[in-house]
Steps between C-alpha positions, in 0.01 A plus 500: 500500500470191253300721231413164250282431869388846583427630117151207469364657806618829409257487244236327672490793748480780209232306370306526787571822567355590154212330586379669762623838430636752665451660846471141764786295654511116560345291508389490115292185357461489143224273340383422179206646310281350295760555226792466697620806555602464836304794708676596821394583829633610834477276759298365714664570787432253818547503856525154499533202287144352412433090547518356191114492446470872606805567263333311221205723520727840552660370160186512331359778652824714366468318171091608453570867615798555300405379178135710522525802258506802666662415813723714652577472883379349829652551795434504866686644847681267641373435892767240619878472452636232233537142662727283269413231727763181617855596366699222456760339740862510445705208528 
């Protein structure tokens, strides 16, 4: 392990996790509030990658929720298995 590589993102990661908190997994985004303090959140987990337009509006979504005082969790049960879509070819 090359640690002057792995230490950056390392830190990065406990960062996030302090974020968020304790008690969830991965994924973790952490965004800024209105004074920076990054405020982290767990997830959103998708069952398949959005078109960029959808994504852009996911993004935003996330972004309004999250940073509303007083938000804790939303969550849903999932109905349909994860598609990651095309993987890519091997050459």
């Amino acid at each position: 392990m090359d640690i002057d590589r792995e230490e950056p993102r390392l830190r990065r990661h406990d960062a996030g996790r302090a974020s968020v908190g304790n008690g969830v997994g991965a994924p973790i985004l952490a965004i800024p509030g209105s004074d920076a303090t990054p405020f982290g959140i767990y997830g959103p987990i998708m069952t398949r990658v959005p078109e960029t337009t959808d994504a852009r509006r996911l993004w935003n979504g996330v972004v309004a929720c999250v940073s509303t005082e007083g938000l804790w969790e939303l969550k849903r049960t999932r109905t349909v298995r994860p598609d990651p879509g095309p993987q890519p070819v091997s050459a």
